[in-house]
C-alpha positions as CSV (number, residue, x, y, z in Angstrom):
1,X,163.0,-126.5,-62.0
2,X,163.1,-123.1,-60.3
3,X,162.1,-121.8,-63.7
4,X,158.8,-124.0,-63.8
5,X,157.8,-123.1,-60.5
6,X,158.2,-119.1,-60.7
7,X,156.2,-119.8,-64.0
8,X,153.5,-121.3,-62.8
9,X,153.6,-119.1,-59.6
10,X,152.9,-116.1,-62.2
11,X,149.9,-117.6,-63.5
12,X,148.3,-118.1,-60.4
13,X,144.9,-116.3,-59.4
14,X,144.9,-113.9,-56.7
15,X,141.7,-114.5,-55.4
16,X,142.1,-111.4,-53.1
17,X,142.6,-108.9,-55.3
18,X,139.9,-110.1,-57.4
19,X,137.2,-109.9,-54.4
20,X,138.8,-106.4,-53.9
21,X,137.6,-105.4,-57.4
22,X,134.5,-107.1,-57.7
23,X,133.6,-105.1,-54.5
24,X,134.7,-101.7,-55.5
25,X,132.8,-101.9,-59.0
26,X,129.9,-102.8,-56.3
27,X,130.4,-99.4,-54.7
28,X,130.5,-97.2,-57.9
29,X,127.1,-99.0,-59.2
30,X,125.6,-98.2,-55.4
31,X,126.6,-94.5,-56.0
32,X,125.6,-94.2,-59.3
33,X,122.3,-95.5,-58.6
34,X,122.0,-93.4,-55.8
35,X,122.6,-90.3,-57.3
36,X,120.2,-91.1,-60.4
37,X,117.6,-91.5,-58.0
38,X,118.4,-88.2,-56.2
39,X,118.6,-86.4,-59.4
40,X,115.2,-87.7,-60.7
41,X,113.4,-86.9,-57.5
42,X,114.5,-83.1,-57.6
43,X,113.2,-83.1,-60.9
44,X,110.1,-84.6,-59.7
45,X,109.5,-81.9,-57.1
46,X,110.5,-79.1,-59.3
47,X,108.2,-80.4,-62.1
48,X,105.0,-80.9,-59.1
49,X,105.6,-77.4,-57.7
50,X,103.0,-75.2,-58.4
51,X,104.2,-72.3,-61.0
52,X,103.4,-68.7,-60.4
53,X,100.7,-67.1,-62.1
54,X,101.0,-66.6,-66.1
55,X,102.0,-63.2,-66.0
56,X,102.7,-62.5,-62.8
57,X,106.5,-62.0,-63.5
58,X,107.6,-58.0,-63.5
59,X,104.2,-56.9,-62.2
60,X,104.0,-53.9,-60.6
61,X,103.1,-53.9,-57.3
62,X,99.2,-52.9,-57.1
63,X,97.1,-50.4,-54.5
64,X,93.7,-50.9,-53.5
65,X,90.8,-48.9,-53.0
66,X,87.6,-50.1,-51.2
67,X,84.9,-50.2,-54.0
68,X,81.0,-49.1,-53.5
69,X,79.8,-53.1,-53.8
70,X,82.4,-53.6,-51.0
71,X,84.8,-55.2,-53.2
72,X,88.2,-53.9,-53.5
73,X,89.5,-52.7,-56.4
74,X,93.5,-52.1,-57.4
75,X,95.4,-50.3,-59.6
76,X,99.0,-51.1,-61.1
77,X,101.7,-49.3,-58.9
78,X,102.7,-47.4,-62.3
79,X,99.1,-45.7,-62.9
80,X,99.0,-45.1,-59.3
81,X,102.0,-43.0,-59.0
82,X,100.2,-40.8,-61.8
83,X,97.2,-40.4,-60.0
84,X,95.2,-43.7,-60.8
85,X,93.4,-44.2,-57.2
86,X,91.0,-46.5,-58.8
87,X,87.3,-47.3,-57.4
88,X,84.2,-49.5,-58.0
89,X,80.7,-48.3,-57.9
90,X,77.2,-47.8,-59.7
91,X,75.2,-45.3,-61.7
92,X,72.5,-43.5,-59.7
93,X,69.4,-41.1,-60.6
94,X,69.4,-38.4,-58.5
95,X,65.7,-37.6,-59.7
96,X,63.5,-41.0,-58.8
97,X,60.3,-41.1,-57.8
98,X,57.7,-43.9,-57.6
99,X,54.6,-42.0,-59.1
100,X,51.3,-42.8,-56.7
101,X,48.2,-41.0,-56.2
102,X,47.1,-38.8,-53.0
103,X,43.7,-40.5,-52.9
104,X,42.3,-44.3,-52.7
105,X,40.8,-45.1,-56.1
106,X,40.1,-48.1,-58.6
107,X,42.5,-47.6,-61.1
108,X,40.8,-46.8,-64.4
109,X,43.7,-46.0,-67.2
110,X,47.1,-46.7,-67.0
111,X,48.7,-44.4,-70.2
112,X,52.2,-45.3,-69.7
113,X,54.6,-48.6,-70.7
114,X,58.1,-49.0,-69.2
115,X,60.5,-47.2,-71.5
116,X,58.2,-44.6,-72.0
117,X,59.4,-41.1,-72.3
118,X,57.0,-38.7,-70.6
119,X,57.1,-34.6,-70.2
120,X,56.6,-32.8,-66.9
121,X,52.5,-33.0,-66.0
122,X,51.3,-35.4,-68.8
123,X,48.6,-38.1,-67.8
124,X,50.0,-41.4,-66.3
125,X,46.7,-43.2,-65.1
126,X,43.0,-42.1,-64.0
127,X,41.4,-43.2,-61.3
128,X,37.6,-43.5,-60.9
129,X,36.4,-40.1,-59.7
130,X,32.8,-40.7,-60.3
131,X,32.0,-39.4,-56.4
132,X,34.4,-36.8,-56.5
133,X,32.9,-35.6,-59.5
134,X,29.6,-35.7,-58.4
135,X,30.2,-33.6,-55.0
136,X,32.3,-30.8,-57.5
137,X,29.3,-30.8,-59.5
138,X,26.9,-30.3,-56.2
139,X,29.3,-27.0,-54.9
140,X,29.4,-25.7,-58.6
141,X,25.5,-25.5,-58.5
142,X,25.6,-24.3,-54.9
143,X,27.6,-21.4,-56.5
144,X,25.5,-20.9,-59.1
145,X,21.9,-21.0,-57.0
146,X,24.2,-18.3,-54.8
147,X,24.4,-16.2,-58.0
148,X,20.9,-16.0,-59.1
149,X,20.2,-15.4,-55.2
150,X,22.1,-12.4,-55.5
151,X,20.8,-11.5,-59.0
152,X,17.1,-11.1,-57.5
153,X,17.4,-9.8,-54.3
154,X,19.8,-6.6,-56.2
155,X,16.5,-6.4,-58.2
156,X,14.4,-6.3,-55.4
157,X,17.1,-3.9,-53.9
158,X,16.7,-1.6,-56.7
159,X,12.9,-1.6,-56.7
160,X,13.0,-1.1,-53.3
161,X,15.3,2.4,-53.2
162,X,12.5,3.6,-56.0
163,X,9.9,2.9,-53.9
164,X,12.3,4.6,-51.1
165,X,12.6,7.7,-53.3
166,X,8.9,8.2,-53.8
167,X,8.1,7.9,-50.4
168,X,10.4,10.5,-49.6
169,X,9.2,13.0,-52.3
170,X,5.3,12.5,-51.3
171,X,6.3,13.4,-47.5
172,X,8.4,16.6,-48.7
173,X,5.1,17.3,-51.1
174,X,3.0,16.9,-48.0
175,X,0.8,13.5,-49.9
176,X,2.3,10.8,-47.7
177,X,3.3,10.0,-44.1
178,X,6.8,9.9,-42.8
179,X,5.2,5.8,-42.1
180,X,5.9,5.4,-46.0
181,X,9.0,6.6,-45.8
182,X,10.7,4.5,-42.7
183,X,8.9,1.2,-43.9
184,X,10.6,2.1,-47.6
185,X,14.1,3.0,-46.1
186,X,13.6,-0.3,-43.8
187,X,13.1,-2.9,-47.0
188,X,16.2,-1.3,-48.6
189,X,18.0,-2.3,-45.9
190,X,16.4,-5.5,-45.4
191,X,17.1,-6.1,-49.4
192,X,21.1,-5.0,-48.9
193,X,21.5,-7.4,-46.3
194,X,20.3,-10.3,-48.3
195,X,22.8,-9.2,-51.3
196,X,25.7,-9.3,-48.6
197,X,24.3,-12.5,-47.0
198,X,23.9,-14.2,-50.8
199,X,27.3,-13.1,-52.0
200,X,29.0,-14.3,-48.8
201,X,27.0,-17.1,-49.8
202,X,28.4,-17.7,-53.2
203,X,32.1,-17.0,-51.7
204,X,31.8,-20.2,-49.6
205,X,30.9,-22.4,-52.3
206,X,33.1,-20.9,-54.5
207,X,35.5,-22.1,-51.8
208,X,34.1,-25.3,-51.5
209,X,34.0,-25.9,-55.5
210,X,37.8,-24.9,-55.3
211,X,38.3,-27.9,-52.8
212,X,36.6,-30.3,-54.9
213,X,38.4,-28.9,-58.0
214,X,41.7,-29.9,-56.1
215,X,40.2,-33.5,-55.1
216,X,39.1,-34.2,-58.6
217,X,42.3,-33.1,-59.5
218,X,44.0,-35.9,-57.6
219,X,42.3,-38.7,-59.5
220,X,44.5,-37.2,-62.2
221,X,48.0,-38.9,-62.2
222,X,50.7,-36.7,-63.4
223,X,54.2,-37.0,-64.0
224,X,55.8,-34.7,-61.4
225,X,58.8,-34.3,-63.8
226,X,60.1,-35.2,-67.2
227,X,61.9,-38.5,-67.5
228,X,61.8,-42.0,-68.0
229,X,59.4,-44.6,-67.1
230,X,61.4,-47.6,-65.8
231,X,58.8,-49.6,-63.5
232,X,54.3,-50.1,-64.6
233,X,53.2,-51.1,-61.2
234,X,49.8,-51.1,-61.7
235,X,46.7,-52.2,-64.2
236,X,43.6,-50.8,-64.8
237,X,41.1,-52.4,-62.5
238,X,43.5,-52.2,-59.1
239,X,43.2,-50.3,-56.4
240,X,45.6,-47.5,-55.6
241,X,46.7,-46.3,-51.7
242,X,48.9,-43.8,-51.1
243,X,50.2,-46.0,-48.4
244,X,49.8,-50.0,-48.0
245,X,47.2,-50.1,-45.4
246,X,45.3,-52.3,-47.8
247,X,47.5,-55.0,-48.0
248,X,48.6,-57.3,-50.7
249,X,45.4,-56.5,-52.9
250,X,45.8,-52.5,-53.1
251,X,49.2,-50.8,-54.8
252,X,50.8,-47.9,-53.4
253,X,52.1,-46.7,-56.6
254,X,51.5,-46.2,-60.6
255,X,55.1,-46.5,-61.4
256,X,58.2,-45.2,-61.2
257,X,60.0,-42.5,-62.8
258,X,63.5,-41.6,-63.8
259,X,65.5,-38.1,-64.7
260,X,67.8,-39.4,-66.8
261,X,69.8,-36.0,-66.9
262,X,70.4,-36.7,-63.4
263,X,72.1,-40.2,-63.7
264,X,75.8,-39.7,-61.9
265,X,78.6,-42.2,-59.7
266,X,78.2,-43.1,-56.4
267,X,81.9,-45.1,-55.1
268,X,83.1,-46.0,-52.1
269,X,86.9,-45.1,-51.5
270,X,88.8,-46.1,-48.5
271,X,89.2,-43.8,-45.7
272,X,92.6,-44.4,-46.2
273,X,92.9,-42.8,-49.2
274,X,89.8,-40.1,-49.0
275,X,92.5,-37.5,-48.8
276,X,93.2,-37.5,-52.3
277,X,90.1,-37.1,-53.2
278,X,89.0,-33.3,-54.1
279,X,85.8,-31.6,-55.3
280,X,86.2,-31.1,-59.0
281,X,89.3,-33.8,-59.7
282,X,89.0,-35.1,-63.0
283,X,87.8,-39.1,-63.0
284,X,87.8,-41.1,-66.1
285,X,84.8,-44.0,-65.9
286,X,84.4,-47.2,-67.2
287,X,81.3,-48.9,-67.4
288,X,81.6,-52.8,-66.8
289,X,78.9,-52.8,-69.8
290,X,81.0,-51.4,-72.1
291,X,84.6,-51.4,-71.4
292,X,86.0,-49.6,-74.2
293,X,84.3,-46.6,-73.7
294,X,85.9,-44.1,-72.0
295,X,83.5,-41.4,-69.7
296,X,85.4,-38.4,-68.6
297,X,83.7,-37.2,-65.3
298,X,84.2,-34.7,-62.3
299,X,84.5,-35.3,-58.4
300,X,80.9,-33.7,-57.3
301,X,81.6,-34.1,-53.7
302,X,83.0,-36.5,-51.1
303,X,80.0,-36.9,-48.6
304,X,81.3,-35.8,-44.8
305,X,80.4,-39.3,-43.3
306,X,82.2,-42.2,-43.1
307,X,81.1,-45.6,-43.1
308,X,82.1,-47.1,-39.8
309,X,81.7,-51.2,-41.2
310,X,83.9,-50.5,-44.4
311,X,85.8,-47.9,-43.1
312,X,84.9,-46.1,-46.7
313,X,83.8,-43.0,-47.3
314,X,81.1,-42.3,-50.3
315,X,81.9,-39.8,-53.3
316,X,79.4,-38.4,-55.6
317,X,80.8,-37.7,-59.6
318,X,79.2,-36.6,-62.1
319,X,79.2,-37.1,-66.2
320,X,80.8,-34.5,-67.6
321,X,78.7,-35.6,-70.7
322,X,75.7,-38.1,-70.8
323,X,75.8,-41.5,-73.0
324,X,72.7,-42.8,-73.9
325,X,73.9,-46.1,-73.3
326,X,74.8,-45.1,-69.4
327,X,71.7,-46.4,-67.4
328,X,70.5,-46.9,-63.7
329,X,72.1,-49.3,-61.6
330,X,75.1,-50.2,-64.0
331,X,78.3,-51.1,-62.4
332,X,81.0,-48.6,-63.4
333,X,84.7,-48.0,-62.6
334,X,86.3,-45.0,-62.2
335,X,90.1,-43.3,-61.6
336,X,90.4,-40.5,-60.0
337,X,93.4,-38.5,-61.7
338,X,95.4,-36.2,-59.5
339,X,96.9,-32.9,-60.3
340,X,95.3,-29.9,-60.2
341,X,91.6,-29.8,-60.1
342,X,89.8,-28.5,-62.7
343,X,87.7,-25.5,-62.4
């Protein structure tokens, strides 16, 4: 009997332990979900985080110069150590000039297109000179009436010292008065002073037909030097002002001219690094227009001002050779190598 009731004592259900169980795989699930969740929101963040820039990894370490469009520009820390103090600017004509005339006229003739190639003093334009011309013409037959006034009266001058010298023989002969001879002597010197008065006479309007020579001239537009011609501000029919005092309806110039052998750099480098910038340094440009071609040039000067709003100071460089595809107003890069300057 014993026997039965240990056996049915061992097959009893020990609700306790059971519960026990039941609430430690309750735990484990709790933790496991909590730590799936923990490990999915890390990825989440790590996955949302913004990533650093392609290629930004082992970059060199960059330093700036302040550029001439007020930009700045920077160099990698590696070309820099060998020199590479790197600056923006443009390409300049130091020879530029908006052609004009000295007068007012109606415009005429315009002989020049932009693009045009023109020599030192060629024709640009004509401007009506029709009153110019006509006062020229007036003081070159003022001249010439002086010139024939002189021709005659050295006739009569002549005549009269004949006249003079036969007096005088007829009074030493006794056959004439000494009357004859002091009215004679008295006409020569009448006659001289008209020759003196007529050729002062012609030297004024020679004068004067000089002066309008020179103001006909100006109705002449001429290139003042050879270049290129890279603005037609006027047509034929316009009027032309040396200055604007007509307003909108007259121009002030013809158009304007380049030197094209004068083209060089103007950049602005940062007064903080000005001091390694030297008068002859070697710079290698790089025009934004054509970036595989490479312009070795030469530190011209740095200009002894500095700009007090970009705290930059401006440097001049010239091409050590001219490209015919480096043109006015292009934007250009250059590097200023150090080490010793060349001579």
């Amino acid at each position: 009997m014993n026997n039965q009731n240990e056996m049915l004592r061992s097959l009893r259900i020990d609700r306790g332990s059971e519960n026990a169980a039941a609430r430690g795989v309750g735990l484990l699930a709790v933790l496991g979900i909590g730590l799936v969740s923990a490990v999915l929101a890390g990825a989440g963040v790590w996955f949302l985080k913004p990533g650093a820039e392609p290629g930004a990894q082992g970059r060199p370490a960059t330093q700036t110069a302040q550029g001439a469009d007020g930009n700045a520009a920077s160099t990698p820390a590696s070309v820099a150590a060998a020199g590479g103090l790197t600056a923006s600017g443009y390409v300049v004509a130091r020879r530029r000039a908006t052609v004009a005339a000295e007068v007012i006229g109606r415009v005429i003739e315009v002989r020049v297109e932009e693009g045009q190639t023109v020599r030192k003093g060629e024709v640009l334009a004509l401007l009506d000179a029709s009153l110019a011309q006509a006062e020229y013409d007036g003081t070159r037959a003022r001249v010439r009436s002086a010139e024939a006034d002189i021709t005659a009266t050295r006739a009569e001058l002549a005549e009269a010292r004949l006249v003079l010298s036969r007096a005088e023989q007829l009074v030493a002969s006794k056959f004439a008065s000494e009357a004859s001879v002091t009215a004679a002597r008295a006409r020569v010197d009448s006659l001289a002073g008209r020759v003196a008065q007529a050729e002062a006479n012609r030297t004024a309007f020679e004068r004067e037909a000089a002066r309008a020579s020179g103001q006909l001239a100006r109705y002449v537009i001429r290139a003042p030097f050879s270049g290129v011609v890279v603005d037609k501000a006027a047509q034929a029919g316009e009027i032309i002002s040396p200055s604007s005092a007509g307003g909108g309806f007259t121009r002030t110039g013809i158009c304007s001219l380049v030197d094209m052998d004068s083209l060089e750099i103007e950049v602005d480098v940062n007064e903080a690094y000005i001091a390694r910038v030297s008068p002859g340094q070697p710079v290698q440009a790089v025009l934004d227009a054509y970036p595989e071609l490479k312009l070795p040039a030469r530190v011209i000067a740095a200009i002894p001002t500095a700009s007090r709003d970009k705290a930059t100071v401006r440097v001049r460089v010239g091409f050590d050779k001219l490209d015919p595809r480096i043109l006015p107003e292009m934007a250009i890069k250059v590097t200023f190598i150090e080490g010793n300057p060349r001579s």
